[in-house]
C-alpha positions in Angstrom: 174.1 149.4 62.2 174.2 149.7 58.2 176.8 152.9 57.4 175.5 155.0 54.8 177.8 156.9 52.1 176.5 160.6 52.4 174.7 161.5 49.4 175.8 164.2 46.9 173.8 167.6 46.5 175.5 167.7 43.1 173.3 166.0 40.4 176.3 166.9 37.6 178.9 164.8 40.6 176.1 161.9 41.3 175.8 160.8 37.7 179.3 160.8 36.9 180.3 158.5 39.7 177.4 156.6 38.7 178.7 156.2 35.4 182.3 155.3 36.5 180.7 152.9 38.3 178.5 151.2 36.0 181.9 151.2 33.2 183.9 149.6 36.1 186.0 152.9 36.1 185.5 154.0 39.7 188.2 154.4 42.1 187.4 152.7 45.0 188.1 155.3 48.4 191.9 154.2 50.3 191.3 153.1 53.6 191.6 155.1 56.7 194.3 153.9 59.1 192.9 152.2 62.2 195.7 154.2 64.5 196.0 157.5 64.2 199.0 159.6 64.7 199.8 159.7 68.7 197.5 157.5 70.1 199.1 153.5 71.4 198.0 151.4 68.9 197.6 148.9 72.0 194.8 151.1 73.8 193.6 151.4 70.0 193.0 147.6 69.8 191.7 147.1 73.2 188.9 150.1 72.8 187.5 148.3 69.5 187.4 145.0 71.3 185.4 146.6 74.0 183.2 148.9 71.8 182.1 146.3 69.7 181.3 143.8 72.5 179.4 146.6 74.1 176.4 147.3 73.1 175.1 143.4 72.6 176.3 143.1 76.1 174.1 145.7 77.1 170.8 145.0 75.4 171.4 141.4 77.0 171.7 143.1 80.2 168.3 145.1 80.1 164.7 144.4 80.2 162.7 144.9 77.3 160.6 147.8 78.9 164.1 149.2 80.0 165.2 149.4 76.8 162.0 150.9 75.3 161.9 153.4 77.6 165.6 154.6 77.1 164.3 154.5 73.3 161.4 156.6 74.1 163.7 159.4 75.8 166.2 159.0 73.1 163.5 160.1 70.6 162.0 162.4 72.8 165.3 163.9 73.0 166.0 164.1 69.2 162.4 165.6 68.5 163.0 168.4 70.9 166.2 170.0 70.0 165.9 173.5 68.0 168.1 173.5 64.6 
């Protein structure tokens, strides 16, 4: 999955940092820390190793009408939410 910078409402704020960034001006964002405060930074590692063998382990797992029909009630689910 691609992660998206959210976009500014701000026309005045979206053409400046597009001008910093064409004059090579820009400051580029610091890092977050992988560990927060008060959580084992062990347990931290091993979740990430899980998570991110997860989901391809899953979709190897399924069928391919399984995983259309979880889609399906995903969607279904999203479209009948009220705001």
């Amino acid at each position: 999955m691609v992660k998206r910078k959210k976009k500014d409402s701000d026309f005045a704020v979206t053409a400046f940092r597009v001008v910093q960034e064409a004059t090579d001006q820009a400051e580029e964002a610091p890092e977050k820390p992988l560990v927060t405060e008060g959580k084992n930074p062990h347990a931290v590692a091993l979740g990430r190793m899980g998570g991110k063998k997860g989901g391809p382990a899953r979709k190897k797992a399924l069928s391919p009408e399984r995983r259309r029909q979880i889609a399906k009630e995903a969607a279904a689910a999203r479209w009948t939410r009220t705001p």
